[in-house]
VOLUM-155299 format. One record per residue (C-alpha): x, y, z. Coordinates in steps of 0.1 Angstrom, whole numbers, padded with zeros to 4 digits. Layout:
<nodes>
NODE	X	Y	Z
NODE	X	Y	Z .
...
</nodes>
This chain:
<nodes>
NODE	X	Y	Z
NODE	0036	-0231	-0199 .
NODE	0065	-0243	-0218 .
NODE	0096	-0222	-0215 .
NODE	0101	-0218	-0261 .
NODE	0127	-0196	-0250 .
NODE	0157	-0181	-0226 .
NODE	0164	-0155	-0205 .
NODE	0184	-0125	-0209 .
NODE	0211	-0117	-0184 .
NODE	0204	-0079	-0202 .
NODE	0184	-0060	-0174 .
NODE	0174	-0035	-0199 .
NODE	0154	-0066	-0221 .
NODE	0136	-0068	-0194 .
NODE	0114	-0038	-0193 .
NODE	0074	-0047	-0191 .
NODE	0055	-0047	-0216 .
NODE	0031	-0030	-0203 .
NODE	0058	-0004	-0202 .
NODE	0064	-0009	-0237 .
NODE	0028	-0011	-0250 .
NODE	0017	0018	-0250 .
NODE	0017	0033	-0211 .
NODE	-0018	0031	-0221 .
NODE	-0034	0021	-0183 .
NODE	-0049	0053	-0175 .
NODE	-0058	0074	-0149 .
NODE	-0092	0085	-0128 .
NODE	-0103	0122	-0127 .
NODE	-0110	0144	-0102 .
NODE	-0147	0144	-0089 .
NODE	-0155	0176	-0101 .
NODE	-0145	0197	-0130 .
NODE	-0128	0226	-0116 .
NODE	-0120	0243	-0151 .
NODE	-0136	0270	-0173 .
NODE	-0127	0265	-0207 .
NODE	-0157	0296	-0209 .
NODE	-0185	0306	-0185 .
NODE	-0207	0278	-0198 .
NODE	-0179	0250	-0209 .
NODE	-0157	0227	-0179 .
NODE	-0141	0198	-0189 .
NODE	-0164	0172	-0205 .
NODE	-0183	0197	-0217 .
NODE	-0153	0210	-0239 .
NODE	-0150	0173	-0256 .
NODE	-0192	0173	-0259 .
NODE	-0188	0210	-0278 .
NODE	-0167	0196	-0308 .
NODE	-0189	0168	-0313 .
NODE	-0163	0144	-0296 .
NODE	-0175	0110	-0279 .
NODE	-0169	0114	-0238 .
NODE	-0148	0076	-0243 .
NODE	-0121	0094	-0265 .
NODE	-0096	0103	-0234 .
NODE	-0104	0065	-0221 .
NODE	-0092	0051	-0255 .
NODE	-0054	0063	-0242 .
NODE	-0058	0045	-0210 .
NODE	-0072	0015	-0225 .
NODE	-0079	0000	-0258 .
NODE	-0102	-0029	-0245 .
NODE	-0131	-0006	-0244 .
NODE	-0132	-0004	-0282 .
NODE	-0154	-0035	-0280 .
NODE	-0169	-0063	-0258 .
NODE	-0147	-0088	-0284 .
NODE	-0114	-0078	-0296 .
NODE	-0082	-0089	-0315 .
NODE	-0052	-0066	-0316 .
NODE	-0019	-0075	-0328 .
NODE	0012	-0060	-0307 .
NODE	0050	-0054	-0316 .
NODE	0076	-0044	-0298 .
NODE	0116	-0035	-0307 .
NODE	0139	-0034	-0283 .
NODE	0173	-0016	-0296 .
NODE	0207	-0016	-0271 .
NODE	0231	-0004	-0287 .
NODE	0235	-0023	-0322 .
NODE	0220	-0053	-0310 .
NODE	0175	-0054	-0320 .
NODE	0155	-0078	-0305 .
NODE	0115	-0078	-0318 .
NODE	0084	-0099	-0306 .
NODE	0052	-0101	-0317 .
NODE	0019	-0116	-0301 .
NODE	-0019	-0113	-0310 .
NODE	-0043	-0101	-0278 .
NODE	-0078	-0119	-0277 .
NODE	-0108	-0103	-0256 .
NODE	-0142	-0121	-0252 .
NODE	-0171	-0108	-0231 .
NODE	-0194	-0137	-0218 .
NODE	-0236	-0129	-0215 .
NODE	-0226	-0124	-0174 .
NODE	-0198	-0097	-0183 .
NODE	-0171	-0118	-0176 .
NODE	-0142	-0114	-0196 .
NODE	-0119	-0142	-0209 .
NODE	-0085	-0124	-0220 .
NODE	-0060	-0146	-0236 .
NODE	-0023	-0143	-0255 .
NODE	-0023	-0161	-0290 .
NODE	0017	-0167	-0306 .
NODE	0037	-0181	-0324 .
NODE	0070	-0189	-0303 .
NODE	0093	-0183	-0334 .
NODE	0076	-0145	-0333 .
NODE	0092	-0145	-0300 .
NODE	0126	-0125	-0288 .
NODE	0145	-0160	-0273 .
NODE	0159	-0135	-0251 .
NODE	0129	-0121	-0231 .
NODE	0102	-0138	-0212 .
NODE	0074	-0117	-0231 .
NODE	0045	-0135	-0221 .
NODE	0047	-0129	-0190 .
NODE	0051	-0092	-0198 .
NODE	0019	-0093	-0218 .
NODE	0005	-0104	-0191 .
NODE	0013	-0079	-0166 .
NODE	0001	-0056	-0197 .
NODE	-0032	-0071	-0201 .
NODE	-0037	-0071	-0165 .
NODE	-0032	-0034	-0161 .
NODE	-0057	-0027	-0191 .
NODE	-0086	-0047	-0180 .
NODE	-0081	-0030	-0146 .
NODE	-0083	0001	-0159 .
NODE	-0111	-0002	-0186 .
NODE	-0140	0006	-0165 .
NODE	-0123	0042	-0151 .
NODE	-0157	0068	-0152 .
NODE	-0129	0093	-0163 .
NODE	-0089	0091	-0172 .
NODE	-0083	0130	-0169 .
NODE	-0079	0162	-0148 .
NODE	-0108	0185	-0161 .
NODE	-0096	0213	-0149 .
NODE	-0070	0213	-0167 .
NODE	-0088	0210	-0204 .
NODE	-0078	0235	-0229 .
NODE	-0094	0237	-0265 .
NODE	-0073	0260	-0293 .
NODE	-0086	0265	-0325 .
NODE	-0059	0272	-0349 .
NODE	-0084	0285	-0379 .
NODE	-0091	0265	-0413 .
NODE	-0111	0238	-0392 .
NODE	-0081	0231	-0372 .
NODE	-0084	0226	-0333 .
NODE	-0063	0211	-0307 .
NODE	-0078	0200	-0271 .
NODE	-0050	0192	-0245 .
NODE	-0051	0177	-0210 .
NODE	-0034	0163	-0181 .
NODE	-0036	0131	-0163 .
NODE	-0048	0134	-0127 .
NODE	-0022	0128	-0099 .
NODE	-0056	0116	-0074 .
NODE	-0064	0080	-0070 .
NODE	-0030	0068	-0093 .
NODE	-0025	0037	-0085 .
NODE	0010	0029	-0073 .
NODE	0020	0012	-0108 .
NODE	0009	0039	-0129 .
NODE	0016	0064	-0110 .
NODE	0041	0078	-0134 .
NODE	0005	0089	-0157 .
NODE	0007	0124	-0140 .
NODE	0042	0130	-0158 .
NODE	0019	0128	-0193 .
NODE	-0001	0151	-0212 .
NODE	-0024	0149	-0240 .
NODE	-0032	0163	-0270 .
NODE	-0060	0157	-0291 .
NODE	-0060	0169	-0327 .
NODE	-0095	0173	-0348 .
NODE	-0099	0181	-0384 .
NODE	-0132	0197	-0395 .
NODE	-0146	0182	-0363 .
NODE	-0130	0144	-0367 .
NODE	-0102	0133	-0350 .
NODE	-0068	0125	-0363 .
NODE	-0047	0115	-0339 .
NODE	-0040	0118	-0297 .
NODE	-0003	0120	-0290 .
NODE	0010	0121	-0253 .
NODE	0042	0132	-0238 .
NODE	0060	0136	-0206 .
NODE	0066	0166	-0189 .
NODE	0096	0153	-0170 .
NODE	0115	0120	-0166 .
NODE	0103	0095	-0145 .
NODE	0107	0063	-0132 .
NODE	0092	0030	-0137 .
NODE	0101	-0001	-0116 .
NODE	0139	0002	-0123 .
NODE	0142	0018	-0152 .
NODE	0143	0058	-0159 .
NODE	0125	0073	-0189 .
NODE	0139	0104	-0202 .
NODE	0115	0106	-0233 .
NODE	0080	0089	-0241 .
NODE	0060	0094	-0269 .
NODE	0027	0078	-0280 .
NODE	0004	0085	-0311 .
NODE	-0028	0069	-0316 .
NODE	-0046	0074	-0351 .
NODE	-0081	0067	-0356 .
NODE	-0105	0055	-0378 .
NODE	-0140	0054	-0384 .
NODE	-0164	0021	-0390 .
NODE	-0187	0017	-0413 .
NODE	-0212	0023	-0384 .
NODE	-0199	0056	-0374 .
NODE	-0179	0043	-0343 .
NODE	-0151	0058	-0335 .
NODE	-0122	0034	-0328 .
NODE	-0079	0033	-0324 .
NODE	-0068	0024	-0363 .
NODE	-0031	0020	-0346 .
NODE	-0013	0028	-0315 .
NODE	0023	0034	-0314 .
NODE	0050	0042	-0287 .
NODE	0084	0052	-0285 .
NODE	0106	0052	-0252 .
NODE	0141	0064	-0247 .
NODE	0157	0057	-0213 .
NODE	0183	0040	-0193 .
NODE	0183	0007	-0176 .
NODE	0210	-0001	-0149 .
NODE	0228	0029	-0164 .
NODE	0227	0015	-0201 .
NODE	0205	0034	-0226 .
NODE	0174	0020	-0240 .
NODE	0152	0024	-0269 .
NODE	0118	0007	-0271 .
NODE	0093	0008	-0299 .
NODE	0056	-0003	-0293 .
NODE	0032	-0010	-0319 .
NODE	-0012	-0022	-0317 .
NODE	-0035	-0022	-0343 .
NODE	-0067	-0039	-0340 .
NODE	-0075	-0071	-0360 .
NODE	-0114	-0077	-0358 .
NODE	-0136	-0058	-0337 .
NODE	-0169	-0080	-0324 .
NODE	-0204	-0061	-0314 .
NODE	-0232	-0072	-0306 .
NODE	-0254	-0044	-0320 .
NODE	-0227	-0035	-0348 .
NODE	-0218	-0071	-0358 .
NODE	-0183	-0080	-0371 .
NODE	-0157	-0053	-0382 .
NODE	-0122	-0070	-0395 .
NODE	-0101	-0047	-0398 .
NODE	-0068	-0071	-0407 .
NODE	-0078	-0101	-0428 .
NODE	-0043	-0117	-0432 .
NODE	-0037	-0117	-0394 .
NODE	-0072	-0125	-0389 .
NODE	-0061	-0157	-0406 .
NODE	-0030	-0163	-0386 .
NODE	-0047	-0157	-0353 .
NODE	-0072	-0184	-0360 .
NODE	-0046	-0209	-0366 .
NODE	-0051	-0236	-0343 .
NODE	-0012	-0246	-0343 .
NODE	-0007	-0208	-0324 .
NODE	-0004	-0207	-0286 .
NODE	-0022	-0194	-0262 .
NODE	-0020	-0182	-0230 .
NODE	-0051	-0173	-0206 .
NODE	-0047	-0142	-0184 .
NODE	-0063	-0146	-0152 .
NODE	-0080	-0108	-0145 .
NODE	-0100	-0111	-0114 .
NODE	-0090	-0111	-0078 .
NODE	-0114	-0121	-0048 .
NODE	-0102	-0094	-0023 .
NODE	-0112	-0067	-0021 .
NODE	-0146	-0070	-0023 .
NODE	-0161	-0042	-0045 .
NODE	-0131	-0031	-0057 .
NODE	-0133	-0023	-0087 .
NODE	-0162	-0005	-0082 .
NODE	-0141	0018	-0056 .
NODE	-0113	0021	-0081 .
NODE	-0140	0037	-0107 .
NODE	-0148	0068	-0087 .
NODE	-0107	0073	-0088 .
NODE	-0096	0056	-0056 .
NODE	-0063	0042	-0051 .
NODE	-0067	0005	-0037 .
NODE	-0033	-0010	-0025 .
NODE	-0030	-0041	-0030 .
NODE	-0051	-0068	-0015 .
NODE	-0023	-0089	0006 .
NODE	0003	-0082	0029 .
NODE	0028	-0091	0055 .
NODE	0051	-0070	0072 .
NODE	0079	-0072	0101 .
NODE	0074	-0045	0129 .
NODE	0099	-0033	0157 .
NODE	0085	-0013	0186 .
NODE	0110	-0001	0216 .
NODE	0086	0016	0244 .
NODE	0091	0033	0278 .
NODE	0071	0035	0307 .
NODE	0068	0054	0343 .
NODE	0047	0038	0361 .
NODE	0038	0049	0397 .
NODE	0019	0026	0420 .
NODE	-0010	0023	0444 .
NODE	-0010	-0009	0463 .
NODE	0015	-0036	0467 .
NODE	0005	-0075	0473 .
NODE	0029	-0101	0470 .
NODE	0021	-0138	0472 .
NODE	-0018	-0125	0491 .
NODE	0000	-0105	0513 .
NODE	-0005	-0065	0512 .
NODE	0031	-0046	0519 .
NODE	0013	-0013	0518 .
NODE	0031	-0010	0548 .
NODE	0063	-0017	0542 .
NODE	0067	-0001	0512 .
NODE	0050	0031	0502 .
NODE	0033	0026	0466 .
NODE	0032	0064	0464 .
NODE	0071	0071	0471 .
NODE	0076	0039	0442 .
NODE	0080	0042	0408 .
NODE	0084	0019	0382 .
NODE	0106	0023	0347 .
NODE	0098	0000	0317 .
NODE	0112	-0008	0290 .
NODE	0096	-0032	0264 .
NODE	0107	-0043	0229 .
NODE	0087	-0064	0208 .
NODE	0091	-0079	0173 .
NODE	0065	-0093	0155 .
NODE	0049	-0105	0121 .
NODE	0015	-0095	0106 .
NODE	-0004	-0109	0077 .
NODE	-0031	-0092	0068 .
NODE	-0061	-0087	0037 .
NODE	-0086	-0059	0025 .
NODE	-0116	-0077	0029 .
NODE	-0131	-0046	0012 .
NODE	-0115	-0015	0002 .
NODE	-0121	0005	0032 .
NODE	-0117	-0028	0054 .
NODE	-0083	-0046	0067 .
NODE	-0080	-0075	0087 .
NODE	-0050	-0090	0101 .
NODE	-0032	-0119	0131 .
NODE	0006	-0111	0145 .
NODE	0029	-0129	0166 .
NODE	0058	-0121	0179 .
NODE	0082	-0120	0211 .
NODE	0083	-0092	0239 .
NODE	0116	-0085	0260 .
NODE	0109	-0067	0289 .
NODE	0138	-0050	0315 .
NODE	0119	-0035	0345 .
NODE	0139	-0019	0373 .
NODE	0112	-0012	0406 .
NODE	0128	0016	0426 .
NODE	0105	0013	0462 .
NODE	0103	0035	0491 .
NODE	0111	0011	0518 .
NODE	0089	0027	0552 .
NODE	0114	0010	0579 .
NODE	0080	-0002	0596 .
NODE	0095	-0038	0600 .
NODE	0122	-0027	0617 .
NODE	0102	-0004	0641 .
NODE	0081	-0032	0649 .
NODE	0111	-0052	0661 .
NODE	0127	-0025	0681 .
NODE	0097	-0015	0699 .
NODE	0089	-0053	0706 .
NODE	0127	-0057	0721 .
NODE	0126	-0026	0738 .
NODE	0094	-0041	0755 .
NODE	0116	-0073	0763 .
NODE	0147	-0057	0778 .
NODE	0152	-0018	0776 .
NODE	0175	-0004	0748 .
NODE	0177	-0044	0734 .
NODE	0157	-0031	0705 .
NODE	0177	-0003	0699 .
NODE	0212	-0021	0700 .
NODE	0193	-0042	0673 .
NODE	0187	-0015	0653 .
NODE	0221	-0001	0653 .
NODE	0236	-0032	0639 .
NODE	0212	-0036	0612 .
NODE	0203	0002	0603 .
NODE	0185	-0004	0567 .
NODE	0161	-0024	0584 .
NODE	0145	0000	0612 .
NODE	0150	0034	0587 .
NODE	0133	0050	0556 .
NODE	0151	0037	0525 .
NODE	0153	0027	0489 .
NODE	0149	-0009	0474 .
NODE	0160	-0014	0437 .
NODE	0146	-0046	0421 .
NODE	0157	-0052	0386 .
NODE	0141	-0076	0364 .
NODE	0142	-0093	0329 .
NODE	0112	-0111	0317 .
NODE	0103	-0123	0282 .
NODE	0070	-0132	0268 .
NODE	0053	-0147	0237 .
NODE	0031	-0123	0220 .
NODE	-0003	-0133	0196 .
NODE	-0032	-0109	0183 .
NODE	-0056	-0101	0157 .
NODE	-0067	-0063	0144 .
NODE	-0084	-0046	0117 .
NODE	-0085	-0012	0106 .
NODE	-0109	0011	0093 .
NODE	-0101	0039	0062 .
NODE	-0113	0065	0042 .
NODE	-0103	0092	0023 .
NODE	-0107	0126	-0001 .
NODE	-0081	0135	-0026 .
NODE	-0051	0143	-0001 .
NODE	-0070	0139	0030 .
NODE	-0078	0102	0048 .
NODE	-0088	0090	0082 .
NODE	-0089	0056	0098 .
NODE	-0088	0039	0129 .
NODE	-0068	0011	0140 .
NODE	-0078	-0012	0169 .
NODE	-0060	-0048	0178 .
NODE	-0065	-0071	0208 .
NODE	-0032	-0086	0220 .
NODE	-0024	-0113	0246 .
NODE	0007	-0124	0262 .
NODE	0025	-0155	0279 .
NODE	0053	-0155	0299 .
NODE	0081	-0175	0287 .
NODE	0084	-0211	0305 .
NODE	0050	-0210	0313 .
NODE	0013	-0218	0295 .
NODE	-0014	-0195	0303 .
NODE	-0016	-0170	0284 .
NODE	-0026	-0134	0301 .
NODE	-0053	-0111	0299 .
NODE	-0057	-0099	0266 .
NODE	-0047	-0056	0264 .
NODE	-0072	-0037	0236 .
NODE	-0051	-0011	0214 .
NODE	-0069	0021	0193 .
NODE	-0052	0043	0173 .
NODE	-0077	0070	0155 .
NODE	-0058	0088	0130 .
NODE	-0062	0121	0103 .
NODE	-0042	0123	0072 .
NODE	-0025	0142	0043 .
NODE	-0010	0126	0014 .
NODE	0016	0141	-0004 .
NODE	0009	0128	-0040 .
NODE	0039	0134	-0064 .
NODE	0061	0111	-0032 .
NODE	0035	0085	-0027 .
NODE	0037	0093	0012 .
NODE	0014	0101	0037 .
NODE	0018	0117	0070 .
NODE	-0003	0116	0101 .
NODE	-0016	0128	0133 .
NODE	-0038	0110	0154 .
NODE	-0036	0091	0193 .
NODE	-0027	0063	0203 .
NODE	-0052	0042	0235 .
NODE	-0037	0012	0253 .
NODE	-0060	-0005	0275 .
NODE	-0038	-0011	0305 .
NODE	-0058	-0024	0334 .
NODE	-0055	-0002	0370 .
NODE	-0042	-0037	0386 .
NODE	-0011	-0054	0372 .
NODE	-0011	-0091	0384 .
NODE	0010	-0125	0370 .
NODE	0036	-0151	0379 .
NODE	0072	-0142	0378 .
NODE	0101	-0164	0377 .
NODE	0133	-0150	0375 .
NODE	0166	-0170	0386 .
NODE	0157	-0186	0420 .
NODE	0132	-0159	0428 .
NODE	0097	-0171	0418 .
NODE	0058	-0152	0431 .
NODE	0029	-0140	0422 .
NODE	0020	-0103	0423 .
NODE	-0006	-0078	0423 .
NODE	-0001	-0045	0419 .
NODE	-0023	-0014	0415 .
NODE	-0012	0011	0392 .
NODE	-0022	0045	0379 .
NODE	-0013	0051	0342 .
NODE	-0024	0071	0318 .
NODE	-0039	0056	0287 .
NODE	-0036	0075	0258 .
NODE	-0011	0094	0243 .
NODE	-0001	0115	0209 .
NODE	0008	0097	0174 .
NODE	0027	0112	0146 .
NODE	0038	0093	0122 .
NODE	0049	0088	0082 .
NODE	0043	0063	0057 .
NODE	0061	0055	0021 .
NODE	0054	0037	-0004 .
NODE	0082	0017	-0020 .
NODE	0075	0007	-0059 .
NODE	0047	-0010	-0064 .
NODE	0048	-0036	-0035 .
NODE	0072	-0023	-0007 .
NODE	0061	0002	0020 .
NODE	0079	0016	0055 .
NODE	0061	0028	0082 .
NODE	0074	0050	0115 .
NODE	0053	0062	0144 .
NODE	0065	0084	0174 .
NODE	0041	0078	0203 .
NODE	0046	0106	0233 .
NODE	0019	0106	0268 .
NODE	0021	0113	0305 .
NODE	0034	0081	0314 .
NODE	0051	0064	0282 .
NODE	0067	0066	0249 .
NODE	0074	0046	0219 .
NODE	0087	0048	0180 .
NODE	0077	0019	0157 .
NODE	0089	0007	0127 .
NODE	0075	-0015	0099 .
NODE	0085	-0025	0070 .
NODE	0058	-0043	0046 .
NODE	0054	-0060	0012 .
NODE	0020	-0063	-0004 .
NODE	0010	-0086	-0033 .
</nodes>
């Protein structure tokens, strides 16, 4: 696309559009109606008693239902201080015989703030809309409440649901509704925030929206104009942002043509006008939009993190064999203990092959400082003495004495410091009920010793885990166990300094242990993750930091 224009070094001028048109992505409902408006009337059924059409609370969320093809035409102010920048663009929808849709951004560059890159705002906008066009609901029913204020007067308000918000909408539970009818025929929708909120990185202290409608010559109910106003701060400066749509033509295949706007009808079929297409569809995840209409949250489909993970081990032993030769007794596996410590780093990619389905590889390094404290039976020396002894009497013993550690019970400490490559692959397993979730984790691993090139056994890791998400913070906490599958036998190569054998060594550990654990989300991208791990024989904390796209 050819850059028509520059820049601004002004944060604020660079708010989103679909920030400034309208906040009209929308949110899913709860699965059932929990309010009673009456003994007989919940939720929808409040909208079906006043003769209103069940798509009225989806036209705030998203104005691309109005038809299967669309033209709207959207403004936008943007006032700091004295200085008012304004752009304007035309929004083309067209709906192929498959369902496909083809969404494109029509313009004419000198209509365009030189200071803003607005089409790619617009797109971002248009984005968000399509995604949230097909929602079976955009409200909380229980929260529905009808007035009627006399002289054909009524008012019906609502609340946006805080389930299944998608991270960069989230802020839809801070607005409420309100629906004004007239002798049964609505006027106008206007929605407001409770409290300020954040968006990306800027604050909103007040929004306002009205939407006025208008009636075809068919009867259908669609948005005659759309307007927004926003004041807020950005990096500290304060910010006013004015938002205009009103549809141009509205195409149907049962209704036929309705122009609404003939003059800008006219200028949007002028072939010297850009255009922009919006690309709408992603591959991954499979089915999901399908997920995101019964009001699931979907994170996005990519990611890659980094991960840190510090863990320590007790490991008693069972056997000793060194280079094929058993030291059972020499040195008692049951008096020895082992203390581990292990620190790994590693990076993940990963992708929800379907909503409820994650896949991923690592690599990463693993240092490893391992201090053996063994009991030391004084058998060798025993053996010596009594073969001296046999020899020449008291020989043995005058041996002894000279080299006492060698005939007598002791203690050998033998420290070491190993490092290994690390590679693997995982996937994970979700679901989840309004606040509540579970999934499983599982990942094989395998290892190599630096300096060398086989690569070990690979080591099988399961973490089952229940959840509760705490909505308004876009965090979840959870419980759940963590099962490394350590083998009873512990055998490899180790080279360290001038020392170099192969062991195997019998081990009794205990693999699983407790998992608690936290996770944030971060925007609409970032997240942080931190796991305590505590069982009979180890412990661990992990940390990782991700970013999805």
């Amino acid at each position: 696309m050819n850059k028509l224009f520059q820049r601004s070094k002004v944060a604020a001028s660079l708010i989103p559009l679909s920030l400034l048109l309208t906040f009209s992505g929308g949110v899913v409902a709860e699965s059932k109606l929990e309010l009673e408006l009456s003994a007989d009337l919940k939720g929808k059924q409040v909208f079906e008693h006043y003769g209103l059409d069940e798509n009225i609370p989806k036209l705030a969320m998203s104005s691309l239902i109005q038809g299967e093809h669309l033209v709207e035409h959207a403004t936008r102010k943007v006032i700091i201080g004295d200085e008012v920048r304004e752009s304007s663009v035309f929004l083309v929808k067209n709906t192929d015989t498959k369902g496909n849709i083809d969404l494109r951004i029509k313009y004419n560059p000198e209509k365009l703030d030189g200071h803003e890159n607005v089409i790619d705002e617009i797109e971002s906008y248009t984005r968000t809309e399509y995604r949230l066009r097909n929602y079976a609901q955009s409200y909380d029913g229980s929260s529905v409440v009808a007035t009627d204020h006399g002289d054909g007067k009524v008012s019906i308000e609502f609340n946006y649901s805080k389930y299944g918000l998608p991270q960069d909408i989230a802020y839809f539970r801070h607005l409420s509704v309100e629906v004004k009818l007239v002798d049964g025929e609505p006027i106008t929708m206007v929605i407001t925030n409770n409290n300020p909120f954040n968006y990306d990185k800027y604050r909103v202290d007040t929004y306002h929206q009205i939407i006025g409608f208008r009636r075809l010559d068919s009867g259908k109910l669609v948005i005659a104009k759309k307007h927004v106003e926003i004041h807020g701060k950005a990096k500290k400066k304060p910010v006013s942002l004015i938002t205009t749509i009103e549809p141009v033509a509205i195409y149907d295949e049962d209704l036929g043509v309705n122009v609404l706007a003939h003059q800008r009808l006219e200028t949007v079929s002028d072939p010297r006008m850009h255009e922009e297409s919006v690309k709408l569809d992603r591959v991954f995840p499979l089915m999901g939009d399908m997920v995101r209409r019964q009001g699931i949250d979907l994170p996005l489909p990519f990611g890659i993190s980094a991960a840190y993970r510090n863990q320590n081990m007790n490991i008693p032993f069972t056997d000793f064999v060194i280079e094929g030769v058993g030291l059972n007794d020499l040195f008692d596996p049951l008096g020895s203990i082992g203390v581990v410590n292990a620190e790994s780093f590693t990076l993940r990619g990963d992708v929800n092959i379907l909503p409820f389905w994650n896949v991923y590889g690592l690599v990463g390094k693993i240092n490893v400082d391992a201090d053996v404290d063994a009991e030391y039976t004084g058998e060798a020396g025993q053996y010596i003495r009594d073969k001296l002894n046999n020899k020449l009497p008291h020989l043995g013993d005058a041996f002894c004495n000279k080299l006492y550690a060698l005939c007598n019970q002791g203690r050998l400490d033998v420290p070491l410091h190993l490092e290994y490559d690390l590679m693997g692959v995982g996937t994970t397993l979700s679901l989840g009920y309004r606040e509540f979730f579970a999934s499983v984790n599982g990942s094989y691993t395998t290892t190599r010793l630096k300096g060398t090139d086989n690569w070990g056994d690979g080591i099988i890791t399961v973490q089952p885990m229940l959840g509760y998400q705490l909505v308004d913070y876009r965090a979840q906490l959870f419980v759940g166990a963590e099962y490394q599958g350590l083998d009873a036998r512990m055998d490899g190569h180790v080279v360290a300094g001038d020392i170099e054998f192969d062991y195997d060594i019998g081990v009794k550990l205990n693999n699983w242990a407790y998992l608690v654990g936290f996770n944030k989300q971060i925007g609409k991208n970032y997240n942080i993750t931190a796991l305590y791990n505590k069982g009979e024989t180890r412990d661990a904390i992990t940390v990782n930091f991700g970013y999805r796209f």
